[in-house]
C-alpha positions in Angstrom: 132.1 95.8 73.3 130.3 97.0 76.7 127.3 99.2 76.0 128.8 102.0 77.6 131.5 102.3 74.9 129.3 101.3 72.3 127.3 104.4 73.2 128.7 107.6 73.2 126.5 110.4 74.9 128.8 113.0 73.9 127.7 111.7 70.6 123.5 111.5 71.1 123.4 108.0 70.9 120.9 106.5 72.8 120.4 102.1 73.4 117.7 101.0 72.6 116.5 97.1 72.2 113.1 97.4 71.7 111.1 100.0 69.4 108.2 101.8 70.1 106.1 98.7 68.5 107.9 96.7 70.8 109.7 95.0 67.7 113.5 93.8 68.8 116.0 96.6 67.1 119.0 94.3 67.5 119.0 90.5 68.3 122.5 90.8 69.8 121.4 93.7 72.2 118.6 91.2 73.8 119.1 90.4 77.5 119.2 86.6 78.7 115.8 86.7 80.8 114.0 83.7 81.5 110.6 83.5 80.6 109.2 83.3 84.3 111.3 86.8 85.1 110.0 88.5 82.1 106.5 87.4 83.2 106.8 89.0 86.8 108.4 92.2 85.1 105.3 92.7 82.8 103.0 91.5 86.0 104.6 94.4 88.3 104.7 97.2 85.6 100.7 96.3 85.3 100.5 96.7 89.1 102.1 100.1 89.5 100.3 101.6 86.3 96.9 100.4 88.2 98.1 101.3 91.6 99.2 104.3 89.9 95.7 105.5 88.7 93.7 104.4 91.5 96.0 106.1 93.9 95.1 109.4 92.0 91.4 108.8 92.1 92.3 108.5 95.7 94.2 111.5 96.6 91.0 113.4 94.4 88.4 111.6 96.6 90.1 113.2 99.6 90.9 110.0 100.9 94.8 109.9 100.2 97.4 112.7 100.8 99.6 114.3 98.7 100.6 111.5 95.5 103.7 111.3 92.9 102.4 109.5 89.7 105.0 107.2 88.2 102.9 106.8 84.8 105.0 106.1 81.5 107.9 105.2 83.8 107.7 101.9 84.7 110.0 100.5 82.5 113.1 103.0 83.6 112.2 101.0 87.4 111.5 97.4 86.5 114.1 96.9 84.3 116.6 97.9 86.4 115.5 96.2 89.4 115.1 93.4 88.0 118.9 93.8 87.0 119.3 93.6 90.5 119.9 91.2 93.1 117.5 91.3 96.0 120.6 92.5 98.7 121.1 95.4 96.4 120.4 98.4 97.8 117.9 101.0 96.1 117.8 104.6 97.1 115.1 106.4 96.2 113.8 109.7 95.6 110.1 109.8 95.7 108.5 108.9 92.7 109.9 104.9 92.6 106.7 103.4 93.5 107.0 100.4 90.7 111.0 100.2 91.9 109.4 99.6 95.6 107.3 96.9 94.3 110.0 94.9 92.3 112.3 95.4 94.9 110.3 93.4 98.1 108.1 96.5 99.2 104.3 95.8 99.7 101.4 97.9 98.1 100.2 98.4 101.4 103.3 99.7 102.8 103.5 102.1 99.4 99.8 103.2 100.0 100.4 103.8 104.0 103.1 106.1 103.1 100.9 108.1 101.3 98.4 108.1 103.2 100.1 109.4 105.8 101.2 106.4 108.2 104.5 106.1 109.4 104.4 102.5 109.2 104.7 103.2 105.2 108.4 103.6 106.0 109.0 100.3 107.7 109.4 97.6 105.9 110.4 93.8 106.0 113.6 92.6 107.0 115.7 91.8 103.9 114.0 94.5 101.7 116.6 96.6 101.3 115.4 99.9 100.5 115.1 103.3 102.1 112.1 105.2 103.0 110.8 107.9 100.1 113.2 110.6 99.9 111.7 114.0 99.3 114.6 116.5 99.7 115.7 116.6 96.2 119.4 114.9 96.0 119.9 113.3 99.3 119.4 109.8 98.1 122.6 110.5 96.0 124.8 111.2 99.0 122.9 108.0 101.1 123.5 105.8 97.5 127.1 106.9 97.8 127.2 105.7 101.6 125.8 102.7 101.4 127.9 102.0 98.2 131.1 102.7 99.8 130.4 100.8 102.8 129.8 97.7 100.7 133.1 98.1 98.9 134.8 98.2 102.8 133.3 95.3 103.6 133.8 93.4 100.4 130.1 92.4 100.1 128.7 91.4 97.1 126.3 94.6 96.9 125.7 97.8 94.5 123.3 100.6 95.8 121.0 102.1 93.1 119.1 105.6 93.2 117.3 107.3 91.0 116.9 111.0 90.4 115.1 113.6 88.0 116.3 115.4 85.1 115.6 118.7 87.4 117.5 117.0 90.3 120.6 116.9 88.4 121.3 121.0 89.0 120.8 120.5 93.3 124.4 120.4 95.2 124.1 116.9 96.9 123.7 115.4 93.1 126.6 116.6 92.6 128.5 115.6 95.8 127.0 112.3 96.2 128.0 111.7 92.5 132.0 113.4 93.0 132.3 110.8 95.9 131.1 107.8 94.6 133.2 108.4 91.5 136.4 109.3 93.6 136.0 106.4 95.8 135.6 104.1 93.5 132.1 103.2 94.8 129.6 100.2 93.5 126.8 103.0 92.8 124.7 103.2 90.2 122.9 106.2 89.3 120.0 106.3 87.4 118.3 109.7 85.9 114.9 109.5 85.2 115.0 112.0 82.2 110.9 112.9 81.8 111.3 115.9 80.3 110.0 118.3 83.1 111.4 119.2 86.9 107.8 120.2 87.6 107.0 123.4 85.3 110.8 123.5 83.7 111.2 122.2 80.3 114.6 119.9 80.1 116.2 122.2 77.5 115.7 125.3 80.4 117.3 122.8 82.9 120.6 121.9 81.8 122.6 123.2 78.3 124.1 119.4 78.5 123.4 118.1 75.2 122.4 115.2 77.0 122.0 113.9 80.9 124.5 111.4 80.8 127.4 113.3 79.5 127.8 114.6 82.5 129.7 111.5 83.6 132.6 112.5 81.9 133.5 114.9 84.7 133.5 112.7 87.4 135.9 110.5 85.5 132.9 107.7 85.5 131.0 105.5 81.7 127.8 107.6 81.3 124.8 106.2 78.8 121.8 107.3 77.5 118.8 104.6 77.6 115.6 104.4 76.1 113.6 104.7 79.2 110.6 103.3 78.0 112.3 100.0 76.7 112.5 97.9 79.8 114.6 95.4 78.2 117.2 98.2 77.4 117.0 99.3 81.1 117.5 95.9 82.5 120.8 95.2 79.9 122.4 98.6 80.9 122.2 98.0 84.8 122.9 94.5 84.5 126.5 95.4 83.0 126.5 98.7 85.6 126.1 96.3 88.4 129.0 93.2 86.8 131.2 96.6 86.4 130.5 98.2 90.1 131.1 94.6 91.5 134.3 94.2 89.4 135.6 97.6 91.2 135.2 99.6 88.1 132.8 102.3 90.0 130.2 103.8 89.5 127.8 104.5 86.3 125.5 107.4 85.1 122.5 105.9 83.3 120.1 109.0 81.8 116.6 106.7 81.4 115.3 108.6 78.6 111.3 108.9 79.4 108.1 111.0 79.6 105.6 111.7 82.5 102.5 111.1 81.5 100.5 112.4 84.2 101.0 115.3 86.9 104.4 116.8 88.9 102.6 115.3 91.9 98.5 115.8 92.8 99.2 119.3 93.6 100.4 120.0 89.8 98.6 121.0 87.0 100.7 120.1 83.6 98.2 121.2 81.1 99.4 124.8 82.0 103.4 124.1 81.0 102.9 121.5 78.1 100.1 120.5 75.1 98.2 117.9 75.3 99.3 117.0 71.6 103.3 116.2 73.1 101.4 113.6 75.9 99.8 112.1 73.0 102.6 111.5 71.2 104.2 109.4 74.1 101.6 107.8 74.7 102.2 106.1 71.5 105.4 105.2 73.1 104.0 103.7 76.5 106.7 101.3 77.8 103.7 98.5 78.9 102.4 98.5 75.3 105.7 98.3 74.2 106.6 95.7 76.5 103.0 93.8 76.0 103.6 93.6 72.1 107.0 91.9 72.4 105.7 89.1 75.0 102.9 88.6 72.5 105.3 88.2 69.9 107.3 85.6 72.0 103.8 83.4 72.5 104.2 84.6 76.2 100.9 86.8 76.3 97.2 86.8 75.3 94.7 89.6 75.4 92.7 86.6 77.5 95.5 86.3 79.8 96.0 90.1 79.9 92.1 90.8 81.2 92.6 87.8 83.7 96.0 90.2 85.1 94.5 93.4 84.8 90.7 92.6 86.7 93.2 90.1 89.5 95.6 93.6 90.1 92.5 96.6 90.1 91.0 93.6 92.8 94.0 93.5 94.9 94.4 97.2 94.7 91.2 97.9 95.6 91.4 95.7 98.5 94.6 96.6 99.8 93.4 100.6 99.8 90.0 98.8 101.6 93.0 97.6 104.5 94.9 101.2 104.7 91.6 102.6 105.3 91.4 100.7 108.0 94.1 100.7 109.5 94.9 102.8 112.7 96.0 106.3 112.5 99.2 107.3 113.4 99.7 108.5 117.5 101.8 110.9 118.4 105.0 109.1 119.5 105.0 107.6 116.0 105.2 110.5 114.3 108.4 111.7 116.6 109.9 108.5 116.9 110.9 107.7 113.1 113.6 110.4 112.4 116.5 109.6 115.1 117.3 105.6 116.0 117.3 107.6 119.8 114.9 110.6 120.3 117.2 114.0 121.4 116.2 115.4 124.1 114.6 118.7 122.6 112.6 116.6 120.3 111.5 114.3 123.6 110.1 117.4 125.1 108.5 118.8 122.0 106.4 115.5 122.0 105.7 115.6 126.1 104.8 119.4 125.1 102.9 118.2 122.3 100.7 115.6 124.0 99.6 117.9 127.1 98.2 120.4 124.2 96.2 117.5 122.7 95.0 116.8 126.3 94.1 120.1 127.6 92.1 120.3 124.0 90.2 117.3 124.6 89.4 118.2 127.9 88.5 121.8 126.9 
């Protein structure tokens, strides 16, 4: 029986393969990973946990913009992506940093974006994701497009997007989900459940019992996932995706997880929540979690773990060394990456532009 039927949110039951310990709940429930994949999971959820902290150390030095931590959710993006296959699409909202990395974008792309280059939004050919979304709930509706499109031209392609608990209650969630659902479209929808839309507590946000009931009203399966059990986020997707590429549709996936840091560097969450609830999920931090069953499989060492962690704060460190460095963004770049051609009111808001930056120089 699929894990969608097994699972009834309607019902509060939530999959889970892995405990908190990172012991194996049920031996039929464990994916079929090879041991190299499992390796490069564990390898990128250590990356975006360091790039994670170092890119707030950043944004507090003065030397990076505006940052949205991804802290305690790795698991809810590396499990899934690794689900994936590399021509799947990912739509993202703006806090996917670890589903970037897994998924063929660079650190230094991820760091130039927050930094404030444009060129943090282009990225290699064959990566197929989409820039950082900010406008909560249009990744839905793009997820939806690109989803649809691949069922017209019968390619062998699912888009996946991600969303918070709080994005749930915007309009385009809700119309990028009706469509999908009513088109029969190889989407997969992914809810990153931590608890908090900024300030407002998840029981304030929705009187849903839980996230992914509300599936049953588009007429689409809808789970609940231990978010922080990356071996439980990769087994859920994986059968989304065989599903979506069957023609079933799409699937609501509620990833079950807790931020453990700020909103975004402009928040402060000690004023909304205690510092005794962060402890207590810290206890149930999906790279501990996800550490302690390796070790148990003979795949990991504390030796091998200080040899990963000093290789990744080196090549972060390096690669912020590189966006430092790099040039600043001119003018036409910052007009030229909204429209594929530049309108005309836009062309003459940057010739406008660029005489008041000359006349200020020359002043």
């Amino acid at each position: 029986m699929s894990i969608v039927d097994r699972f009834d949110p309607l019902k509060k039951k939530m999959f889970q393969v892995l405990d908190q310990e990172g012991n194996i709940v049920s031996k039929d429930d464990v994916p079929e990973i090879d041991d190299k994949t499992l390796l490069e999971m564990y390898r990128v959820m250590q990356l975006a946990r360091i790039a994670d902290i170092k890119a707030l150390q950043y944004q507090r030095q003065g030397r990076m913009l505006t940052f949205a931590p991804v802290q305690g959710q790795e698991a809810a993006q590396i499990g899934p992506m690794a689900a994936l296959k590399k021509t799947d699409w990912l739509s993202p909202a703006f806090r996917e940093m670890a589903a970037f990395l897994y998924h063929g974008v660079t650190l230094e792309q991820t760091y130039l974006y927050w930094y404030g280059n444009e060129f943090g939004s282009r990225f290699d050919d064959g990566v197929h994701v989409l820039p950082v979304n900010v406008p909560i709930g249009s990744q839905i509706s793009h997820a939806a497009g690109l989803a649809y499109a691949a069922k017209i031209q019968k390619k062998d392609q699912v888009a996946l997007t991600y969303i918070g608990d709080g994005g749930t209650s915007h309009g385009e969630f809700h119309e990028g989900m009706n469509f999908a659902a009513v088109y029969n479209a190889p989407m997969i929808t992914i809810v990153q459940n931590n608890q908090y839309a900024i300030s407002t507590p998840r029981h304030k946000q929705t009187k849903s019992e839980t996230i992914a009931q509300k599936a049953i009203a588009y007429g689409i399966p809808g789970v609940q996932v231990d978010g922080n059990d990356v071996l439980a986020m990769y087994a859920v997707v994986k059968e989304a995706r065989e599903r979506a590429i069957k023609g079933e549709g799409p699937t609501l996936i509620e990833a079950y997880t807790y931020r453990l840091g700020p909103h975004t560097t402009s928040d402060d969450p000690t004023i909304y929540r205690k510092d005794e609830e962060v402890e207590e999920w810290k206890k149930k931090d999906p790279i501990i979690r996800f550490r302690n069953y390796l070790i148990n499989k003979k795949l990991w060492t504390d030796k091998k773990e200080e040899k990963l962690v000093q290789e990744l704060t080196d090549l972060v460190g390096e690669t912020f060394k590189k966006v430092e460095q790099s040039q600043a963004p001119t003018v036409d770049e910052v007009f030229d990456y909204t429209y594929e051609t530049l309108p005309p009111y836009l062309a003459k808001q940057k010739e406008a532009y660029k005489a008041f930056l000359k006349e200020s120089e020359e002043n």
